[in-house]
C-alpha positions as CSV (number, residue, x, y, z in Angstrom):
1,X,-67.9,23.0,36.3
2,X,-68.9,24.3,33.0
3,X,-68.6,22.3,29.5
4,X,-65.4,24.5,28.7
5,X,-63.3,24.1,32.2
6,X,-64.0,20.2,32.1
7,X,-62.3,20.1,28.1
8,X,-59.5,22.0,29.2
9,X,-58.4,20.1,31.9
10,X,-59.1,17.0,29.5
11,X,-56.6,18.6,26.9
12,X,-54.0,19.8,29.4
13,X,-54.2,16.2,31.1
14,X,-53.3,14.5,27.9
15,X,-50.9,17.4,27.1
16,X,-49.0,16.3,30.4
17,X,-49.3,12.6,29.9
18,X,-48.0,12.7,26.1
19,X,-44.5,11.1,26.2
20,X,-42.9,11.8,22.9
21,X,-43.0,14.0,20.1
22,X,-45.6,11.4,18.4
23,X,-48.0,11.9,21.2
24,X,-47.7,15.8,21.7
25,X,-48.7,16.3,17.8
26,X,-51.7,13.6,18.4
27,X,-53.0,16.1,21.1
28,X,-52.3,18.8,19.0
29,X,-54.3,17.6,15.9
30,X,-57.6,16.2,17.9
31,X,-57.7,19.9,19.6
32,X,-56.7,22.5,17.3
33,X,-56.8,20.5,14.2
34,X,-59.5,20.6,11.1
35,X,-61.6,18.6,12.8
36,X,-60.2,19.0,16.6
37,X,-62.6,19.4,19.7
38,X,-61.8,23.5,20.1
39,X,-61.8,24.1,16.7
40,X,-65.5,22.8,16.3
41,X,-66.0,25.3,19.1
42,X,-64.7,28.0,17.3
43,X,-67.3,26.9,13.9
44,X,-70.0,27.9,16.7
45,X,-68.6,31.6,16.7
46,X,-71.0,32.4,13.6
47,X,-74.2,31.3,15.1
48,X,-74.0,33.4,18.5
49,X,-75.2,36.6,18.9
50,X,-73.1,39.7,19.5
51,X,-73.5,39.2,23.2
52,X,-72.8,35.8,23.2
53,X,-69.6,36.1,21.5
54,X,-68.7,38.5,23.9
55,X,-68.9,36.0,26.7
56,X,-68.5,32.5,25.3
57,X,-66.7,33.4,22.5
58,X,-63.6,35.0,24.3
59,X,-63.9,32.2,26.8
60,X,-63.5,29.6,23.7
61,X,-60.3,32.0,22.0
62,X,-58.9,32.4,25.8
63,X,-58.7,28.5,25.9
64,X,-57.3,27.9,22.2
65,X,-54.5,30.1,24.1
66,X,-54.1,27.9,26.8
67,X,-54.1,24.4,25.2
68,X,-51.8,26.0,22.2
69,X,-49.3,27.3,24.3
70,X,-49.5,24.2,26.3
71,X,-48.9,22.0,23.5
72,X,-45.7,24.3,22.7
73,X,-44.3,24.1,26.0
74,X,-44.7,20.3,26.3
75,X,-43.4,19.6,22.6
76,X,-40.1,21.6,23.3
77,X,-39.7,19.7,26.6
78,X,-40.1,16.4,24.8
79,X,-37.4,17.7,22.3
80,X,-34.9,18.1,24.8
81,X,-35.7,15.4,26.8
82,X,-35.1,13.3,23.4
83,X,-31.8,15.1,22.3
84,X,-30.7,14.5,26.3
85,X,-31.4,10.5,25.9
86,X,-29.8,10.3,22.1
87,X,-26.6,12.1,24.1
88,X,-27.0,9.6,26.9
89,X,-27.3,6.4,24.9
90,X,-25.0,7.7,22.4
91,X,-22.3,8.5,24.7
92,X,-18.2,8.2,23.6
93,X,-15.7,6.4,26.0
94,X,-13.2,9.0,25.6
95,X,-10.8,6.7,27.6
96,X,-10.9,4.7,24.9
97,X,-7.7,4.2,22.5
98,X,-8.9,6.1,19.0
99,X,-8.9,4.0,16.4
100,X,-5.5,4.7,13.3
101,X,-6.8,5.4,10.0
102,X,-5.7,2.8,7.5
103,X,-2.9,4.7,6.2
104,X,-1.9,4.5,9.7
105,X,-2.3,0.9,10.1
106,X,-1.0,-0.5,6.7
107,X,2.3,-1.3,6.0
108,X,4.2,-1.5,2.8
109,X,6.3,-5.0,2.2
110,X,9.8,-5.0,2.7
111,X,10.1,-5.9,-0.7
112,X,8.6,-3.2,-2.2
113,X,10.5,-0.8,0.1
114,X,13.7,-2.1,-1.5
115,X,12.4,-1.8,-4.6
116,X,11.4,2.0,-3.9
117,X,14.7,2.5,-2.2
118,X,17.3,0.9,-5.2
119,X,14.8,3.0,-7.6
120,X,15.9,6.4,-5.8
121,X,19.6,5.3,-5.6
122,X,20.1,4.5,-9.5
123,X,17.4,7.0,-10.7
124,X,19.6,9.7,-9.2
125,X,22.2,8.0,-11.2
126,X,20.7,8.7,-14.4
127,X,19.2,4.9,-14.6
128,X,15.4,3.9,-16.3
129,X,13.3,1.2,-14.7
130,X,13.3,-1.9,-17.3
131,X,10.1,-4.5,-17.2
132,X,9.8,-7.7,-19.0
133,X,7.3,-11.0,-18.9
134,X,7.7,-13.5,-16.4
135,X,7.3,-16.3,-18.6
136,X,10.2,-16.8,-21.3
137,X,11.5,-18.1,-23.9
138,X,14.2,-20.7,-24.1
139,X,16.2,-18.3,-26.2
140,X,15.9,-15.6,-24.3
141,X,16.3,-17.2,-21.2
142,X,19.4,-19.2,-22.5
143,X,20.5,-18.8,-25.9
144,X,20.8,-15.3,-25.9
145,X,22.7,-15.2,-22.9
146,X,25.1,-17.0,-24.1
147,X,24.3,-20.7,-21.9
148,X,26.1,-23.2,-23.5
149,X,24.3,-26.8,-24.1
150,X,24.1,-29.2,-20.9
151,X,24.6,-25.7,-18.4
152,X,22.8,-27.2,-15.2
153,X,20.4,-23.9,-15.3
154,X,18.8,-25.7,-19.0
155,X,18.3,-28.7,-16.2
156,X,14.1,-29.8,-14.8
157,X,15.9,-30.0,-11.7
158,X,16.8,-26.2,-11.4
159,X,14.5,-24.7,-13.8
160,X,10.7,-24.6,-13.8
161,X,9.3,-25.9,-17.4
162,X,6.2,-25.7,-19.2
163,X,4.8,-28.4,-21.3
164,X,5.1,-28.3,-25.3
165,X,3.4,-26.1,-27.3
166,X,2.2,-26.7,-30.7
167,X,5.6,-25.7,-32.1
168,X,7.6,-28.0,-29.3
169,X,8.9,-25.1,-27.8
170,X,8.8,-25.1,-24.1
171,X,8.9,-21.8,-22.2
172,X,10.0,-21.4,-19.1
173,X,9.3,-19.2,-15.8
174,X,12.5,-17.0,-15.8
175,X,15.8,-18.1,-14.0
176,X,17.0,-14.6,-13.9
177,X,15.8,-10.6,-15.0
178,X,18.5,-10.7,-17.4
179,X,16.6,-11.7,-20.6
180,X,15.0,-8.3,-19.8
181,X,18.6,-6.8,-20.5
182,X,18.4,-8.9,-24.4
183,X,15.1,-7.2,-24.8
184,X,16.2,-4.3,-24.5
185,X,19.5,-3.8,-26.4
186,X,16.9,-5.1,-29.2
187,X,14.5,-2.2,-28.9
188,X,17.1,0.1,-27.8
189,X,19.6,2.2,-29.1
190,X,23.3,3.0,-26.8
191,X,23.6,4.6,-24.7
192,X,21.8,2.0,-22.5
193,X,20.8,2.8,-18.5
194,X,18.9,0.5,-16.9
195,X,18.0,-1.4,-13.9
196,X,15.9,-4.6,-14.0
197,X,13.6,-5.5,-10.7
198,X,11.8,-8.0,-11.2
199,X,10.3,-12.3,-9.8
200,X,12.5,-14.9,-10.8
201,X,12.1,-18.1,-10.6
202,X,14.0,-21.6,-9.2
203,X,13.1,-25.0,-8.1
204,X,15.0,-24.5,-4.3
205,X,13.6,-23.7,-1.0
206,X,15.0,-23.4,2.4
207,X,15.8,-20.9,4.7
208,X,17.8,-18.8,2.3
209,X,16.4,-19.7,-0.8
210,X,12.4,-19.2,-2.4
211,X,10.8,-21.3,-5.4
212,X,10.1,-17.5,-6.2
213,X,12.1,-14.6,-5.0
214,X,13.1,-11.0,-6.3
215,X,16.0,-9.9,-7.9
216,X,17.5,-6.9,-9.1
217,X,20.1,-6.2,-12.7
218,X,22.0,-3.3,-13.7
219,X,23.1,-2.5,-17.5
220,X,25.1,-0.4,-19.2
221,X,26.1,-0.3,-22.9
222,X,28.0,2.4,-24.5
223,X,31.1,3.2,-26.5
224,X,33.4,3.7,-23.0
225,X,32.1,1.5,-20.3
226,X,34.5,0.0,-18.4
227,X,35.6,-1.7,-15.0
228,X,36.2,1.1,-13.3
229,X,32.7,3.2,-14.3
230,X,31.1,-0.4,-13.0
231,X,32.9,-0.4,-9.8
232,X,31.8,3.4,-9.1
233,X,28.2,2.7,-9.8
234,X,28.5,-0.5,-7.1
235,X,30.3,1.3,-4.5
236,X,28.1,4.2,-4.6
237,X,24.9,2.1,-4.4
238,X,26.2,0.0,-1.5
239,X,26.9,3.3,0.5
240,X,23.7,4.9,-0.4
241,X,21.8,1.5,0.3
242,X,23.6,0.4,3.5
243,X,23.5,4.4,4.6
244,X,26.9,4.4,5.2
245,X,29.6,7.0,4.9
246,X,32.5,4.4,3.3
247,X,32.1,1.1,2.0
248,X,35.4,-0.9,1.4
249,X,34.8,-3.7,-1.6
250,X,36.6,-6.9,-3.0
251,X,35.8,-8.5,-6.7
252,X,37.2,-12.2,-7.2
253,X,37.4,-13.3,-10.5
254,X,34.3,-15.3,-11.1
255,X,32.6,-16.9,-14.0
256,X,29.0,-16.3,-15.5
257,X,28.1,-17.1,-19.1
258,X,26.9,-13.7,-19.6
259,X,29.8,-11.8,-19.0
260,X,33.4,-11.6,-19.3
261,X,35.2,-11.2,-17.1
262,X,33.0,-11.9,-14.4
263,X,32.9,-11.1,-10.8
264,X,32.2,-12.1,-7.0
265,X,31.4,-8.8,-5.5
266,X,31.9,-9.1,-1.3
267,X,31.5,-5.9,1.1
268,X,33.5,-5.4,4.1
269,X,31.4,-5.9,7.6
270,X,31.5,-6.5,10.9
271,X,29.1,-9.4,11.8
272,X,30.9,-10.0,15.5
273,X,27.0,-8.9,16.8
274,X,23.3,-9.9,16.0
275,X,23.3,-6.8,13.4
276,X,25.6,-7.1,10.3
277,X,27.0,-3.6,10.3
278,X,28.6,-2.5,6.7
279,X,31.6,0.0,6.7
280,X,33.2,-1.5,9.4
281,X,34.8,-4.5,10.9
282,X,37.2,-7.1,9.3
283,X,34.5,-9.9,7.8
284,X,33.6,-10.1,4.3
285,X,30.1,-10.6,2.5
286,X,29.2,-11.6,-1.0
287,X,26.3,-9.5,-2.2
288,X,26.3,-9.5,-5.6
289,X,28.0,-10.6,-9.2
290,X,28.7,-8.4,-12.0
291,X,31.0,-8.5,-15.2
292,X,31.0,-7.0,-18.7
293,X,28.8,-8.0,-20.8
294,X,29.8,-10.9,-22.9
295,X,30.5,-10.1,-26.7
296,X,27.8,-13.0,-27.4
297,X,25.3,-11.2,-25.4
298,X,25.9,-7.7,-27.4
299,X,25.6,-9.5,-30.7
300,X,22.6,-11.4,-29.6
301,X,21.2,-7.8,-28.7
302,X,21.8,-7.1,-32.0
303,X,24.8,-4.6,-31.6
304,X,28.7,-5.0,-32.6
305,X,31.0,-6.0,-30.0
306,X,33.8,-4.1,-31.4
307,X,32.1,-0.5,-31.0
308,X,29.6,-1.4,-27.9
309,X,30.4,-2.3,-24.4
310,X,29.2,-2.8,-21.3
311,X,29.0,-4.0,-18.0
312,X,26.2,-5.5,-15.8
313,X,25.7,-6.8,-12.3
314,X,22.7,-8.8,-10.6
315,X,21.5,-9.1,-7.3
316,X,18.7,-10.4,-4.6
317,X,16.4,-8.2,-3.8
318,X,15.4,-10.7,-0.6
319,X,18.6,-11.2,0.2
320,X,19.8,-8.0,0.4
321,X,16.5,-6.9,2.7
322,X,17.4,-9.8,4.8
323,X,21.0,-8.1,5.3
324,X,20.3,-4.8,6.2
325,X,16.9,-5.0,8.2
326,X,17.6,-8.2,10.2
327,X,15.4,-10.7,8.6
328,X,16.2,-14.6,9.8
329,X,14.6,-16.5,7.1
330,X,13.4,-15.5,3.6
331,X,10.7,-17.7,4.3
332,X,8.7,-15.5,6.3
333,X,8.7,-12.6,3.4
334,X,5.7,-14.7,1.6
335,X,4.0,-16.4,4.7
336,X,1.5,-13.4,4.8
337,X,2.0,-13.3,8.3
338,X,0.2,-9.7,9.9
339,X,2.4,-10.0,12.9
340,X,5.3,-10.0,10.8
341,X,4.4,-7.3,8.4
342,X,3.2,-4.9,12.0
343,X,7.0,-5.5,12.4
344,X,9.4,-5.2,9.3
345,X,6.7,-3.6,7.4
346,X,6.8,0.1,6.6
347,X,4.5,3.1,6.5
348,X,3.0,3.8,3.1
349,X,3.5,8.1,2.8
350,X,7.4,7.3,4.1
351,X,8.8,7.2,0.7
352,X,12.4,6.4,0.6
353,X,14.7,9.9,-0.8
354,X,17.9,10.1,-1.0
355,X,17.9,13.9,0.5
356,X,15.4,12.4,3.8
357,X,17.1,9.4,4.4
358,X,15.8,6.0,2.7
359,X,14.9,3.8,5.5
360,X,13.7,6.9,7.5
């Protein structure tokens, strides 16, 4: 067997036995590289004579042929082997559920849903959103709004108050949005449209009630508000809220230092099932209070009683989420429960419209 037949079958053995792509190129370079076994042959070519490079030499190219298109072969089998294992250890259980995407899987708070859904109702109304601080002054809180000395709201036992500050003032974290309606009148000019959601704060907690909760005002302040404009706005928001045709509605003479005269707002239901359906039945509800706004108030605003008016109205936001999507305890609204939020929660891209429904 001659020195050329014996170097072949070395390179084509190796060629066979090269597993990977690594291996195929090792071959590759030690045979037809720079410095490679055939390619030292091939240097010889210059030295032969013409006969000799008739023989040898075509013998030499013939088996540069050979091994190259060997190594080609080889190196696109070991590419498809490799793509076949990458599919093969890379494989999808298609039986498998897919997986949501998080807009999907996350769920906007009940609370916020309220919010987004009394924001559609009063903006189409011709109401602004109104913001204010969370921590107040007593004169804001109190004064303004026309609390009287000794009220039990100006009590530790009812309101949450901070220490002294250098002047021996002592703020407080608000009882009620309605210093936000003070605020306002004072940077303001009538006509005034506004609705106030907001935290409030109390020192009461049970099943009902939250050391923190939501709540929601309404003001108006111009030359002609009156009791009848206020009990249109009501009964319009209580059938766009409760998503009811008709809503029937009872006021009972009430008091509130903040307005005068004030009143106990109750909506007719039917609560003879697990579900408290509005529109119907022969029970009554309180939801709400409202009034016109106290002469006090206006002046403390800084506007005169005898040409402005107005009337307002305040309700909870919790309270009223608790009503009309089935909520048992108002507890659970900040016990950042998943399981709960999976259930009362809401999608995030259903945005409440008055046109597409609100709770849709």
């Amino acid at each position: 067997m001659s020195e050329l037949e014996t170097l072949e079958r070395t390179l084509l053995a190796d060629i066979d036995a090269a597993g990977d792509e690594g291996s195929i190129e090792a071959v590759r370079v030690g045979a037809l590289g720079k410095k490679g076994s055939i390619s030292e042959l091939l240097k010889t070519l210059g030295t032969m004579t013409p006969e000799e490079r008739q023989t040898r030499g075509a013998q030499i190219n013939a088996l540069k042929t050979t091994v190259a298109d060997a190594i080609t072969a080889r190196k696109s089998a070991l590419k498809d082997l490799a793509i076949a294992e990458r599919l093969a250890r890379e494989t999808v259980d298609i039986s498998l559920p897919v997986r949501s995407s998080p807009a999907e899987r996350g769920r906007i708070h009940p609370i916020s849903q309220i919010v987004d859904e009394i924001t559609a109702i009063f903006g189409d109304m011709g109401f602004s959103i109104a913001e204010g601080p969370d921590i107040e002054t007593d004169y804001y809180n109190f004064t303004a709004l026309n609390f009287p000395e000794g009220h039990p709201a100006r009590e530790m036992h009812d309101t949450f108050f901070f220490n002294e500050d250098d002047k021996g003032e002592r703020k407080v974290l608000r009882t009620h949005t309605s210093p936000v309606q003070i605020r306002t009148m004072e940077a303001q000019d009538p006509p005034i449209r506004i609705i106030i959601p907001g935290k409030t704060y109390r020192q009461d907690s049970d099943a009902t009630h939250s050391p923190m909760f939501h709540q929601v005002e309404g003001l108006v302040v111009d030359k002609s508000a009156n009791v009848a404009n206020m009990r249109w706005v009501l009964e319009e928001f209580c059938k766009a809220f409760f998503e009811v045709d008709q809503v029937t509605m009872r006021f009972r003479p009430s008091f509130f230092p903040f307005t005068e005269p004030s009143f106990e707002v109750d909506i007719q239901c039917d609560r003879s099932g697990p579900i408290v359906k509005f529109g119907e039945g022969t029970d009554w509800m309180e939801i709400l209070g409202c009034g016109m706004v106290h002469p006090n108030v206006l002046r403390s605003g800084g506007l005169d009683p005898d040409e402005y008016q107005g009337f307002a109205w305040g309700m909870g936001l919790d309270r009223i989420a608790m009503l009309k999507y089935g909520m048992p305890d108002l507890r659970d609204f900040f016990n950042a429960d998943v399981r709960w939020m999976n259930h009362y929660g809401f999608r995030p891209l259903d945005m409440p419209t008055l046109f597409g429904g609100l709770s849709a």
